[in-house]
C-alpha positions as CSV (number, residue, x, y, z in Angstrom):
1,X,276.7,-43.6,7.7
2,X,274.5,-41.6,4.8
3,X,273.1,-38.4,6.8
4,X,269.0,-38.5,7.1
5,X,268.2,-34.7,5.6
6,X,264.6,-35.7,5.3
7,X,264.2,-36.3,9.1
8,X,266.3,-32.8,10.3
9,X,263.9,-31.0,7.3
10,X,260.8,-32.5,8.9
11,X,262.3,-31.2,12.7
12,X,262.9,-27.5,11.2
13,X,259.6,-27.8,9.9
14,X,257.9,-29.0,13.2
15,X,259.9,-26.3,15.2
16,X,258.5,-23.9,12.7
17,X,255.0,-24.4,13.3
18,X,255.0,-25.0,16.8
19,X,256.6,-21.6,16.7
20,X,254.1,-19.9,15.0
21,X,251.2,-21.6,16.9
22,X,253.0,-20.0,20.2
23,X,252.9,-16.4,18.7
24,X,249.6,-16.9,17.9
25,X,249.0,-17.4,21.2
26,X,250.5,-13.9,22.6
27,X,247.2,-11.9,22.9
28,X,248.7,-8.4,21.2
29,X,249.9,-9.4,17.8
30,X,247.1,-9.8,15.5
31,X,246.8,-11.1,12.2
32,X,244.9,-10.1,9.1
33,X,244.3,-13.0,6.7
34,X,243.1,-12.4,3.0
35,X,240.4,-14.8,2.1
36,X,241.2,-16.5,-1.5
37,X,240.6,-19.5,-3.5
38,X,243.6,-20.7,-6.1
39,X,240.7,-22.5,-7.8
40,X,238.3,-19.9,-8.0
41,X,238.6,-19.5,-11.9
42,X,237.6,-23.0,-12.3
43,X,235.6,-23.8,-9.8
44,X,231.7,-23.4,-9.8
45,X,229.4,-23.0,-7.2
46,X,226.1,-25.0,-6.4
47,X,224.3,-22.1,-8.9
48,X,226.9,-23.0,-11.2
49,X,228.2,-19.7,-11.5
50,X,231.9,-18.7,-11.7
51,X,234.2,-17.4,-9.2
52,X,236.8,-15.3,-10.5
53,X,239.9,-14.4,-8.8
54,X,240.6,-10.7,-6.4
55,X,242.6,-8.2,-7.6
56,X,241.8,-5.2,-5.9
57,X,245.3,-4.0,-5.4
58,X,246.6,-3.7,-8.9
59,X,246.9,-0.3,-10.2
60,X,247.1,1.1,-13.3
61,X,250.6,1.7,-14.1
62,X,249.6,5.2,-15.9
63,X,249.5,6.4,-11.7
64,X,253.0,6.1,-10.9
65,X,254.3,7.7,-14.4
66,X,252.4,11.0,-14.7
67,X,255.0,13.0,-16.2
68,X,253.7,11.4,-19.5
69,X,249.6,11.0,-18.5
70,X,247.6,14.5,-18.9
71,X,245.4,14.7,-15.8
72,X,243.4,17.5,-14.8
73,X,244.8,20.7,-12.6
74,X,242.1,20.2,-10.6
75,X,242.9,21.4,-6.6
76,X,242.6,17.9,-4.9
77,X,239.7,17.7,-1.9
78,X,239.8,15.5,0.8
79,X,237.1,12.7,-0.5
80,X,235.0,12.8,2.6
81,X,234.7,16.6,2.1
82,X,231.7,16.4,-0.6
83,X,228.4,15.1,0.6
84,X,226.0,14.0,-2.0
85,X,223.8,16.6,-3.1
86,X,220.4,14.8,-3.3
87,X,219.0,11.8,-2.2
88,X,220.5,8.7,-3.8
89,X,217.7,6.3,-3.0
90,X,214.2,7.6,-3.6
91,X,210.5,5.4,-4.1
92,X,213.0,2.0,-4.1
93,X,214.8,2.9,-7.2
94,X,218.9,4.6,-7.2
95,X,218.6,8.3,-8.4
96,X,221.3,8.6,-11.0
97,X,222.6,12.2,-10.3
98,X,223.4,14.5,-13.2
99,X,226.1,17.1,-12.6
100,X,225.9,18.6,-15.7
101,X,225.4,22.3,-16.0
102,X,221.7,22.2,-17.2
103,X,220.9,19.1,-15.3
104,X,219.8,17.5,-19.3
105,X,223.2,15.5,-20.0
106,X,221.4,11.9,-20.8
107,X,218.4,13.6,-23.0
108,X,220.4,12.7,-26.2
109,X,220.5,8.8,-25.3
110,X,216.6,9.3,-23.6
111,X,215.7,11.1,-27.4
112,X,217.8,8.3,-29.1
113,X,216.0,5.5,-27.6
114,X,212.6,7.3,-28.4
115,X,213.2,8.5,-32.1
116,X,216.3,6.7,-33.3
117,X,216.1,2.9,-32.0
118,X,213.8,1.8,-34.8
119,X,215.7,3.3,-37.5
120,X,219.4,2.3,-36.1
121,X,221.7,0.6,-33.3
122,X,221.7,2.6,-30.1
123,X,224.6,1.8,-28.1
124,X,226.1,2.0,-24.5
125,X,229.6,0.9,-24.2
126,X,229.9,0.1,-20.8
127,X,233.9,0.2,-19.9
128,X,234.9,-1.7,-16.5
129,X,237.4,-4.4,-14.6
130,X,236.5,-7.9,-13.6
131,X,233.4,-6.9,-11.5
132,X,231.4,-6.8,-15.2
133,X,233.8,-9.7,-16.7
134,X,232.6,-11.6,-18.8
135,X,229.5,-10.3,-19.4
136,X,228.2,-9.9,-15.8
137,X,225.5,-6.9,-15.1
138,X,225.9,-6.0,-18.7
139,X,224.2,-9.1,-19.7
140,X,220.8,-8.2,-17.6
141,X,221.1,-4.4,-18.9
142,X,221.3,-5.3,-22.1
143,X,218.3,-7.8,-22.2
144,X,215.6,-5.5,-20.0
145,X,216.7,-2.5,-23.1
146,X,216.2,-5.1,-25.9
147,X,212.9,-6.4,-24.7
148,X,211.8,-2.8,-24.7
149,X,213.4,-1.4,-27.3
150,X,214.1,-4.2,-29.6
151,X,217.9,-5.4,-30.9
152,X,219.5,-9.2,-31.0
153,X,223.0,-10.1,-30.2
154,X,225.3,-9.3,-27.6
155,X,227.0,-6.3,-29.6
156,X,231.1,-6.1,-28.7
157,X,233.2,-9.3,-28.6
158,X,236.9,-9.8,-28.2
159,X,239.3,-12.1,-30.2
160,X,240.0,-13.6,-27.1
161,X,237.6,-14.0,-23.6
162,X,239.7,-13.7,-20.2
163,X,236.8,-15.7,-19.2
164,X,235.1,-17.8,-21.8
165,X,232.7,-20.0,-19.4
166,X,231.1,-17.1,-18.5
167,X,229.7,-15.9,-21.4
168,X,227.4,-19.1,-21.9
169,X,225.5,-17.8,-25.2
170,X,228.8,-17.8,-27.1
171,X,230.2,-21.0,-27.7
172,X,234.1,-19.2,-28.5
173,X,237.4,-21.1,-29.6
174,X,240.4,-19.0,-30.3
175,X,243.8,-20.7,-31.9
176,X,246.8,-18.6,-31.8
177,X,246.1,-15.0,-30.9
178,X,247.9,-13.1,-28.3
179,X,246.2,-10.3,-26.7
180,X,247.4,-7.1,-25.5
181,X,245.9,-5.4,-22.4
182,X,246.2,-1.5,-21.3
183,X,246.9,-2.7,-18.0
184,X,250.9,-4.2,-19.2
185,X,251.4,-0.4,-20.8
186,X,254.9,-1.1,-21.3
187,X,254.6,-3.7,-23.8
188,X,251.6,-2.2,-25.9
189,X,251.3,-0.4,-29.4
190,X,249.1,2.3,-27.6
191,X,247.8,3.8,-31.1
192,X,245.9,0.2,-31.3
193,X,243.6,0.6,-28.1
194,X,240.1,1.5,-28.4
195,X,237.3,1.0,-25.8
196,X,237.7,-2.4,-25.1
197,X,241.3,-1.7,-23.9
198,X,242.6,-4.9,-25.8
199,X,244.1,-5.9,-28.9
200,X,245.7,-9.2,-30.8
201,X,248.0,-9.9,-32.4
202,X,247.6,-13.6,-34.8
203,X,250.4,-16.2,-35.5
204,X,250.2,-17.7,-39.1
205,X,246.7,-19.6,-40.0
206,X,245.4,-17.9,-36.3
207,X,241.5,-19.0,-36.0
208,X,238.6,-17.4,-34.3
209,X,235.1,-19.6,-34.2
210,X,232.3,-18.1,-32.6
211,X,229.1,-20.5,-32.3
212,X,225.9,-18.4,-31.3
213,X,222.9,-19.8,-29.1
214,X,219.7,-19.2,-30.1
215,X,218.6,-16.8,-27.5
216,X,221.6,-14.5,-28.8
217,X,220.8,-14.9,-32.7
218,X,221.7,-11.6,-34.8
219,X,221.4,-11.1,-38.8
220,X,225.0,-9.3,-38.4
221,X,228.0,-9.4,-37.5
222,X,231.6,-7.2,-38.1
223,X,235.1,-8.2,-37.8
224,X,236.9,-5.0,-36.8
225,X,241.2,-4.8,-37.8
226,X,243.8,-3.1,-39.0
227,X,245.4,-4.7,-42.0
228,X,249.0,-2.2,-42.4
229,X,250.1,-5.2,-45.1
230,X,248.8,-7.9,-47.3
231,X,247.1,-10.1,-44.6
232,X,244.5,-12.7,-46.2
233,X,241.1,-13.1,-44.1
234,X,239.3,-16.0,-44.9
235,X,235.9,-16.6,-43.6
236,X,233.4,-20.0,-42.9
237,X,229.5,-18.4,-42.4
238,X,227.7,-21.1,-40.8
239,X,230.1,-24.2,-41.4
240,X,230.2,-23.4,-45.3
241,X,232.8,-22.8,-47.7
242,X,236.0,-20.0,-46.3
243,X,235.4,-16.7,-48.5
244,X,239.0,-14.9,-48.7
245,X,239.1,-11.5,-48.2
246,X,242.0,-9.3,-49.1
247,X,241.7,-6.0,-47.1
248,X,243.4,-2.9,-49.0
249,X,246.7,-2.3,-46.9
250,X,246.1,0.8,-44.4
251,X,247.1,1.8,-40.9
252,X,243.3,3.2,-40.2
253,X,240.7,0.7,-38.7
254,X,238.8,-1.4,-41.0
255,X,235.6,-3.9,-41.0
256,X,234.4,-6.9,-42.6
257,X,230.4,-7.3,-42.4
258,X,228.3,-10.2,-43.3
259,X,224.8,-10.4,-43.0
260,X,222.6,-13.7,-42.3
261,X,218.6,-14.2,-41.4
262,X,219.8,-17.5,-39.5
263,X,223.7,-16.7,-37.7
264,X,224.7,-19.6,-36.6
265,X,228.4,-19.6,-36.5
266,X,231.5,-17.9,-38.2
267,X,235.0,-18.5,-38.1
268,X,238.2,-16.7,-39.4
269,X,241.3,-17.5,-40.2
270,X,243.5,-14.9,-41.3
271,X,247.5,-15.9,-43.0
272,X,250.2,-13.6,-43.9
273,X,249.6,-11.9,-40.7
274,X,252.9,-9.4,-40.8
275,X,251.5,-6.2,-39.9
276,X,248.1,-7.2,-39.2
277,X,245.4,-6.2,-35.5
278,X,242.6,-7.6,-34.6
279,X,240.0,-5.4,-32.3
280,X,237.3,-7.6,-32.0
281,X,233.5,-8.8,-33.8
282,X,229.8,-6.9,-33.2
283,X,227.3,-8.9,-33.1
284,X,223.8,-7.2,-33.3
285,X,221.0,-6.2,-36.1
286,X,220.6,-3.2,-38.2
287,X,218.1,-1.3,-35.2
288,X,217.5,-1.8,-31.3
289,X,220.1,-1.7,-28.4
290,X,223.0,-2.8,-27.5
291,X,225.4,-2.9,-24.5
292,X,228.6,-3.3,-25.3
293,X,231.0,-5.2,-22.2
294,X,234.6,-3.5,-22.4
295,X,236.3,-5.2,-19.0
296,X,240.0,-5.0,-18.5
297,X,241.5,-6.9,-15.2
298,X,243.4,-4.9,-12.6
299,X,242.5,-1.9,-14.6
300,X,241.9,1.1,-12.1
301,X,240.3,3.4,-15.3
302,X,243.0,6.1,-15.3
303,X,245.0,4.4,-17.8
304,X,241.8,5.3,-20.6
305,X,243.9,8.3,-20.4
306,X,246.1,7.2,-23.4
307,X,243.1,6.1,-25.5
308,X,244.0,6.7,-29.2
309,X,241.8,9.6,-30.2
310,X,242.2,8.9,-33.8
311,X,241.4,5.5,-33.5
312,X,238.1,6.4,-31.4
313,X,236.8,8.8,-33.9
314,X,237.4,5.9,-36.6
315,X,235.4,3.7,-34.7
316,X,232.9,6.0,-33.4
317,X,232.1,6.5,-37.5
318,X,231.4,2.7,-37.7
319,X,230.0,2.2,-34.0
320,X,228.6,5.5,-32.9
321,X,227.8,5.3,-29.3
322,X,225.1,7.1,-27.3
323,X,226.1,6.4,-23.6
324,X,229.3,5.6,-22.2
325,X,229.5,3.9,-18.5
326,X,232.3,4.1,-16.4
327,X,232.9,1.4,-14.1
328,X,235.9,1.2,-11.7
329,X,237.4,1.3,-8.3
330,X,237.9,-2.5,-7.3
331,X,242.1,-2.0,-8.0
332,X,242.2,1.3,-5.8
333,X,240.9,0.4,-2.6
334,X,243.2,0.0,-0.1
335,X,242.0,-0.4,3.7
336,X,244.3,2.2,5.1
337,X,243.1,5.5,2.9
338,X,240.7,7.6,4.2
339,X,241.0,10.2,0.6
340,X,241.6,9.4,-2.6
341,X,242.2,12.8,-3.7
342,X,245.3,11.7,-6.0
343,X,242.9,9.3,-7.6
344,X,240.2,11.4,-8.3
345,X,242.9,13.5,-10.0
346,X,243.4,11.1,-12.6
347,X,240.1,10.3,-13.1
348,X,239.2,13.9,-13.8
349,X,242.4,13.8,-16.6
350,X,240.9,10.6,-17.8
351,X,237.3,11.5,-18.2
352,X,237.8,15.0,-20.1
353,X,239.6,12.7,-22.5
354,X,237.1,10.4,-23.4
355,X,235.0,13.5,-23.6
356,X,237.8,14.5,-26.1
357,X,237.4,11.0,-27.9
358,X,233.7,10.6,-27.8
359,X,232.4,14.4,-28.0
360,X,228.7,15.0,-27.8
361,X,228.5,11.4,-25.9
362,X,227.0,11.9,-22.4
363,X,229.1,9.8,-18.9
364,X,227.8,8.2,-16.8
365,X,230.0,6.8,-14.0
366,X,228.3,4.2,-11.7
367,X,230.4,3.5,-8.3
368,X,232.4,0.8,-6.6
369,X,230.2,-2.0,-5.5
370,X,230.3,-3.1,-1.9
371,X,233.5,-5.8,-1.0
372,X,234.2,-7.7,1.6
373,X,236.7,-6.9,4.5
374,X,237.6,-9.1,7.3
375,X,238.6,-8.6,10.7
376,X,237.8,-7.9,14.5
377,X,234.0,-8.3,14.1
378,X,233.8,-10.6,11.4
379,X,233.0,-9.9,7.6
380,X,231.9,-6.2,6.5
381,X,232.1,-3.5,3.9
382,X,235.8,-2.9,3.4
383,X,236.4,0.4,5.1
384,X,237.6,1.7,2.0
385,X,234.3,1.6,0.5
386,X,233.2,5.2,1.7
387,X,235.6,7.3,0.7
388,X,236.1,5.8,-2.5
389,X,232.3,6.4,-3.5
390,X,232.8,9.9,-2.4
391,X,235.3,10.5,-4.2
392,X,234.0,9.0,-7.5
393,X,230.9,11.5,-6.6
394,X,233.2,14.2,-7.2
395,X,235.2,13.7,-10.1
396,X,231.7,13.0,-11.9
397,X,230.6,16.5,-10.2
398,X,234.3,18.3,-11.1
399,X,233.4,16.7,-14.8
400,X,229.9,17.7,-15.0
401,X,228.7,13.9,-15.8
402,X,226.4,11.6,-14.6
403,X,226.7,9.4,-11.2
404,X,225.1,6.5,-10.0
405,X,225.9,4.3,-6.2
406,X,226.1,1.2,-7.3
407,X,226.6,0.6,-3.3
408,X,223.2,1.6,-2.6
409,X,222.1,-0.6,-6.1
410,X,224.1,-3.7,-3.4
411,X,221.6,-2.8,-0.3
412,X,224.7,-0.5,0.8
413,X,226.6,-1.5,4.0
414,X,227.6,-5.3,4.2
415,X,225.5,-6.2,1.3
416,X,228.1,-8.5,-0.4
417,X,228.1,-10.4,2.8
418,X,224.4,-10.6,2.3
419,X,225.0,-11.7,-1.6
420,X,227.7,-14.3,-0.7
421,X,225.0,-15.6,2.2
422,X,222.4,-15.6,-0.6
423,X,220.9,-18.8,-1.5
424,X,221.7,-19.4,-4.5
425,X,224.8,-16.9,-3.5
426,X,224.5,-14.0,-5.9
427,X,228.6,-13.5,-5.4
428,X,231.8,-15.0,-5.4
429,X,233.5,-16.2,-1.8
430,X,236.1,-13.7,-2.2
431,X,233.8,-11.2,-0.7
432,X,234.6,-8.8,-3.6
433,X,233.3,-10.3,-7.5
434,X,229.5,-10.8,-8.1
435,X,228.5,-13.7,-9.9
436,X,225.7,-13.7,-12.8
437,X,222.8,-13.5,-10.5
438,X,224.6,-10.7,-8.4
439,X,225.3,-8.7,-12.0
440,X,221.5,-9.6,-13.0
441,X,220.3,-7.9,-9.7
442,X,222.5,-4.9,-10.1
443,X,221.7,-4.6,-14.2
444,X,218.7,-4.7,-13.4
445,X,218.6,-2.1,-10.9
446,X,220.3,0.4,-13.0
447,X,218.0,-0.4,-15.2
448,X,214.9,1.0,-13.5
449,X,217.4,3.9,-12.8
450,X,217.4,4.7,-16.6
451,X,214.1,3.9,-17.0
452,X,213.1,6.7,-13.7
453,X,215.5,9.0,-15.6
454,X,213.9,8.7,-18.4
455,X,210.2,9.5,-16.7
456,X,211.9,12.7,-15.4
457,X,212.9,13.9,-18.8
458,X,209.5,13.4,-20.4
459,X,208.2,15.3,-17.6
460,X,210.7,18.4,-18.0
């Protein structure tokens, strides 16, 4: 007789799950589940926003190698050591705190945006993980500056999106480029990293097509590389004839520009690709301002340690910036740390190297957001939270940058649980990503917190 495997499968299984529903029963063994969606990267919710996917506990790899990262001598402090100095909520509006010696370190940008903005670009690159993908927060930022201060376009955009949905004024079709994050260190050409902490690498007859909306319209747009051989660029402006291009052969960073009253679309296609990077497109006008989104998943911040200093100073020649924001801390949470003293040690390392990169450029970190944490009493702010904020507080104070609680920007303590309840929910059901209307809230928030800054300076 042929032995019935299905029916003694389906018994272990039954005993299995009766067994577990007794344990569950025995009143001193607890479980702690961890909310998540497999479909949350495609699925939108009813404000037809996008969900993206948790991944608070993926560190940089640069934390567990640092015979070969520089980071700071610094004496580590228990986080919860350091209160803040000054009140971080004042007249509705976030205080950004400067811990800069003189107390002036954002009167360059604040001068730049009164004297400068008419005559050139003033940018903020604002460097991140997945809680600003995709254009989130940066997006709101960047339109409350340009309706003050003029500027069109969405400035920095990569070969490839993580998250192409999101973006909805940039229609974006990419055919045969890899990209290369930070985050996977191991595998990376670290002397081709700049800010956005990717780049690409094309196959033969690789295509990029961007298609821009009318609300993001520019007259310019750059094509950023570096062409080490004979690679051949060829280029379709507005669905017309390719232009080929035949870069000089060079291991320094290079640009292709092409200027248009009516932008439509552009695509390039580059063949004989041995030796050849791409870093990305601007898209902007000669003056006004521009927020430029550099987001890396699972990226904690401390590997911007390794950023290629040569390679910044090229770029800051052809994209000078005039504000950097750092935003991190989703990837080093962890429910059971009370300091993050090793953390802010990295951070410190990190920092005075972008300070090395980007000299003169003032720093502005702003904080972890709230997330999401469940257990006894239901959904609240993950007890990590705290102590994280703290100790973000004091590697911007051991730095002698710029600090702003992005917490506090949230409505502090269980606000996420308040943006997921939200109708139309301003985040993601993950209880830690915010969706478009969460990032336009925030943006705009630290928005009035430049704009308060700025009142402050004229006044001095």
């Amino acid at each position: 007789m042929k032995y019935d495997y299905l029916k003694q499968v389906l018994k272990v299984l039954g005993l299995a799950i009766v067994l577990l529903l007794l344990i569950g029963l025995i009143p001193d063994i607890k479980f702690e589940y961890k909310q998540f969606n497999l479909l949350s990267d495609l699925l939108k919710t009813e404000s037809d926003t996008i969900e993206v996917d948790s991944l608070q506990n993926i560190a940089d790899l640069t934390t567990i190698d640092e015979e070969t990262q520089p980071v700071s001598t610094t004496d580590e402090i228990p986080a919860t050591d350091t209160p803040a100095e000054e009140p971080v909520e004042e007249g509705g509006v976030v205080s950004i705190e400067d811990f800069s010696p003189d107390k002036q370190l954002l009167k360059p940008f604040f001068a730049a945006l009164k004297n400068e903005v008419n005559k050139r670009t003033v940018r903020i690159g604002v460097i991140g993980d997945s809680f600003i993908e995709g254009d989130i927060l940066t997006a709101e930022l960047r339109k409350q500056l340009q309706t003050m201060y003029g500027g069109a376009g969405v400035g920095y955009i990569p070969i490839i999106s993580p998250t192409e949905e999101c973006r909805k004024r940039i229609k974006q079709t990419t055919v045969g480029w890899t990209g290369q994050s930070m985050v996977y260190y191991k595998k990376a050409d670290w002397s081709k990293f700049t800010l956005a902490g990717f780049y690409y690498r094309p196959s033969e007859d690789a295509t990029v097509e961007l298609r821009i909306k009318t609300e993001e319209r520019a007259k310019q747009i750059s094509f950023y590389f570096i062409n080490e051989k004979n690679t051949k660029v060829s280029v379709q402006i507005n669905d017309g004839a390719y232009v080929d291009y035949t870069p000089q052969s060079s291991k320094a960073l290079q640009s292709l520009t092409w200027e248009n009253e009516n932008l439509t679309s552009i695509k390039v296609k580059v063949s004989k690709v041995d030796g050849f990077t791409g870093i990305g497109f601007y898209l902007n006008d000669a003056t006004g301002v521009y927020v430029d989104n550099f987001s890396v998943r699972g990226s904690s911040g401390s590997v911007m340690v390794t950023l290629n200093k040569e390679l910044s100073e090229q770029l800051s020649e052809k994209v000078p910036y005039d504000l950097l924001v750092i935003q991190y801390g989703l990837n080093v949470m962890s429910a059971e740390q009370t300091t993050y003293g090793g953390y802010k040690r990295l951070m410190v390392g990190t920092i005075n190297h972008l300070k090395e990169c980007y000299p003169g450029v003032p720093l502005l970190v702003i904080s972890v957001g709230d997330r999401g944490s469940k257990g006894a009493s239901g959904i609240t702010t993950h007890p990590g939270i705290p102590p994280l904020i703290t100790a973000q507080r004091q590697f911007s104070k051991d730095t002698g940058i710029a600090f702003w609680n992005t917490f506090e920007a949230m409505g502090g303590e269980n606000s996420m649980v308040e943006f997921v309840k939200h109708t139309p929910p301003l985040a993601g059901k993950d209880y830690t990503h915010i969706n478009f209307l969460g990032g336009n809230r925030i943006g705009e928030q630290l928005f009035k917190s430049l704009m308060k800054e700025q009142k402050q300076y004229t006044a001095k």
